[in-house]
C-alpha angles and dihedrals in degrees: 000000000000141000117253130187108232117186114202103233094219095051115009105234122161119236127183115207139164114263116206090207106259128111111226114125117252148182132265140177120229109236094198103038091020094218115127126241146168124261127187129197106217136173099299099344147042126249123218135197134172109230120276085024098074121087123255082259094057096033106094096215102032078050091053099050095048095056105046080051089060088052092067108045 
């Protein structure tokens, strides 16, 4: 594992966390503001939304829904 820099997107606190690798965008929960936000490990950087502002894509559960609905087609 290894150690990523998250910002929170309402109030820009720095985090640091341990990253498993993988780039699926995932939930986290701000220490310092307490609101909870999206963050995605890209190529070289890392991506942040507030929630209800990410894409489908880049939304974890919206992510997940979509594809089990692809599964079934």
């Amino acid at each position: 594992m290894s150690q990523l820099q998250i910002t929170c997107p309402y109030c820009q606190h720095t985090e640091t966390i341990l990253h498993d690798g993988l780039f699926a965008p995932r939930y986290a929960d701000c220490s310092k503001c307490g609101m909870q936000y999206i963050y995605e490990p890209r190529a070289g950087y890392v991506a942040f939304f507030k929630k209800g502002e990410a894409d489908c894509w880049s939304d974890p559960d919206c992510r997940a829904i979509e594809m089990c609905s692809h599964d079934e087609e």
